[in-house]
C-alpha positions as a printed Julia matrix, in Angstrom:
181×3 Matrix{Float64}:
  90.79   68.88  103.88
  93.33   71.66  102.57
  93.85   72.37  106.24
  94.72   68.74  107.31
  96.76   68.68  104.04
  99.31   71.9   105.06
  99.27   70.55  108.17
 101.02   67.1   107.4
 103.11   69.17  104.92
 104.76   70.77  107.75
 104.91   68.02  109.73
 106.79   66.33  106.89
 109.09   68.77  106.4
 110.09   69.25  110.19
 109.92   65.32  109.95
 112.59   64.8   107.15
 114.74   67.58  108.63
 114.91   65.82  111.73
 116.32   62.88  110.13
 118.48   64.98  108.3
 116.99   64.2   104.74
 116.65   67.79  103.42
 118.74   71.05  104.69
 116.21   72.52  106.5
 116.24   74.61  110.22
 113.19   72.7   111.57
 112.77   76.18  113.49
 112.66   78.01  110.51
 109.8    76.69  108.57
 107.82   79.02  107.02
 104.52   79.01  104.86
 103.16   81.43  102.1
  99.98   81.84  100.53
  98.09   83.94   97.59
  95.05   84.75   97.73
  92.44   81.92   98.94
  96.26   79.85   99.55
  96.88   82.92  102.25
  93.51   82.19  103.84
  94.7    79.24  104.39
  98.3    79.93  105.05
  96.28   82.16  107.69
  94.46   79.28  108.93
  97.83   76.96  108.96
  99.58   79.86  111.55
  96.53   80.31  113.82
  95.6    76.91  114.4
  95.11   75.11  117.51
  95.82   71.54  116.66
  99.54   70.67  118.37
 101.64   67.47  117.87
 100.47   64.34  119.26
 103.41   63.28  121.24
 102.18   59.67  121.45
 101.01   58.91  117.81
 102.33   55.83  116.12
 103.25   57.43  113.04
 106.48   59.84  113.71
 105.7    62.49  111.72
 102.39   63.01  113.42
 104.58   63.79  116.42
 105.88   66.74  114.39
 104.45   70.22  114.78
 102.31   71.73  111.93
 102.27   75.23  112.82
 104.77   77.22  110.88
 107.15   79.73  112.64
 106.49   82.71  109.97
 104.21   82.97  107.52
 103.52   85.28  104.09
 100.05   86.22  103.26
 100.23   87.93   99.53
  96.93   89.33   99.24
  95.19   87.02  101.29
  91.16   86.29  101.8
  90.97   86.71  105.66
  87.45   87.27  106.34
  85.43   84.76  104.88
  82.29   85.78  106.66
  81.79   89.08  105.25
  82.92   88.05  101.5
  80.07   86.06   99.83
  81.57   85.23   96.68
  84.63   83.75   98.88
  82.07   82.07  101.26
  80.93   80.82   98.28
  84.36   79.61   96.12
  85.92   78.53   99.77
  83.17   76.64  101.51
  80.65   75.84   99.1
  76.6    76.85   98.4
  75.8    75.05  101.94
  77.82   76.61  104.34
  76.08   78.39  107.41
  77.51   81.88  108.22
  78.37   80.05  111.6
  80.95   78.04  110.02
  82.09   81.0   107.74
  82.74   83.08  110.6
  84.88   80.35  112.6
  87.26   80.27  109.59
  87.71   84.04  110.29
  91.55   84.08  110.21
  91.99   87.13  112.26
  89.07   85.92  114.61
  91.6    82.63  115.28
  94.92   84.83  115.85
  96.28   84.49  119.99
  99.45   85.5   121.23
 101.18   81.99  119.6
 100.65   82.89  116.35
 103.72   83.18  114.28
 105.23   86.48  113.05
 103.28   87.53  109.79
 104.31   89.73  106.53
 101.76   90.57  104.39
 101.06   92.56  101.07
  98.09   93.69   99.31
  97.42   96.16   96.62
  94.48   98.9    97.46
  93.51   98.31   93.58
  92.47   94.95   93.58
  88.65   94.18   93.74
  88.84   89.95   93.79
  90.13   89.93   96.97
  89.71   94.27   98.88
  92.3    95.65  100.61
  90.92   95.17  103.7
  91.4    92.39  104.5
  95.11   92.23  105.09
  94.63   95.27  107.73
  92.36   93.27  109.6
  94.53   90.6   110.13
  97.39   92.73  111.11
  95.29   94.53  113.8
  94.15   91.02  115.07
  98.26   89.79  115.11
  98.94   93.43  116.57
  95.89   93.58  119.55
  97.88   89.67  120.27
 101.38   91.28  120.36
 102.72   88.94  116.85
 105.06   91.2   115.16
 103.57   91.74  111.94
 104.95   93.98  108.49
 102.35   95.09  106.22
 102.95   96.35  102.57
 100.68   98.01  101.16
 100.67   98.9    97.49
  98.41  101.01   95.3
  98.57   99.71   91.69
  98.7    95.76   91.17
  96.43   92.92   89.81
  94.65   90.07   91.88
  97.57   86.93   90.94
 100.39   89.54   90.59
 102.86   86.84   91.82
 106.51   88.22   91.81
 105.08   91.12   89.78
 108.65   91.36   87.75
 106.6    92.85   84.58
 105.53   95.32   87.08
 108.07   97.72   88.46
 106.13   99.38   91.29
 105.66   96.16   92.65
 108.57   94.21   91.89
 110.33   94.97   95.09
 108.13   93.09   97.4
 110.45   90.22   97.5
 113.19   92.22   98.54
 111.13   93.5   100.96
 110.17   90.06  102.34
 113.92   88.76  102.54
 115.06   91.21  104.7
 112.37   90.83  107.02
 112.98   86.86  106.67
 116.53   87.97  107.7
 115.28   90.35  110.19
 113.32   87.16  111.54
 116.4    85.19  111.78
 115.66   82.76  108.55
């Protein structure tokens, strides 16, 4: 799965840092997501599943959860968004499995700090759900910054051809900095 996927990413990354292949701060490893990629950048930060200290493979001993994460105008409720129900989890899915992939219905007091950004214009993927997950991280005590902004497209990206926009990233490296990345 996508899940199991990001997972081992991480694990690979904090793996390979350990053993001092890349330049990385194995306590600084954070994960960003777009759209249906922050749904599951979503699901990545409020998962469950810790290292398995006795597994034969080393990197499995690694943890997967990230210690910040970036949701750019993420799908968060899957349960209440048919045409994501539908793209995400296919024809067959029961509600009952929808709504357990919920991100802000997974978020506890050990999810990582979380900065989002949504625009209140886009229709793919409505506002609300990036305020939902930031009262879910908030009711849990996770520091959370939320950026709204009122024009933008669904895929906006770095928005650099669009100047209302374009200063998200700024706004996201100071609050990496803030975060101690």
């Amino acid at each position: 799965s996508s899940l199991e996927d990001a997972r081992r990413a991480l694990r690979v990354i904090r793996h390979g840092a350990q053993k001092g292949w890349w330049p990385v701060e194995q306590s600084h490893v954070a994960v960003m997501g777009f759209g249906a990629g922050g749904h599951l950048a979503g699901l990545l930060a409020t998962a469950a599943v810790g290292p398995d200290a006795m597994h034969s493979d080393p990197v499995e001993r690694q943890p997967s959860r990230p210690d910040a994460h970036i949701l750019a105008y993420p799908v968060i409720q899957i349960s209440r968004e048919e045409t994501a129900k539908l793209n995400l989890l296919g024809p067959d899915a029961s509600w009952i499995v929808a709504g357990s992939m919920d991100a802000d219905l997974r978020v506890s007091s050990s999810t990582p700090p979380a900065f989002l950004f949504h625009t209140a214009s886009v229709t793919v993927v409505p506002v609300g759900h990036s305020p939902a997950y930031a009262l879910a991280l908030v009711k849990n005590q996770v520091a959370v910054d939320i950026h709204c902004f009122q024009p933008g497209r669904h895929g906006l990206g770095l928005a650099t051809d669009n100047v209302d926009l374009q200063g998200w990233p700024d706004l996201l490296g100071e609050w990496l900095k803030g975060m101690g990345f």
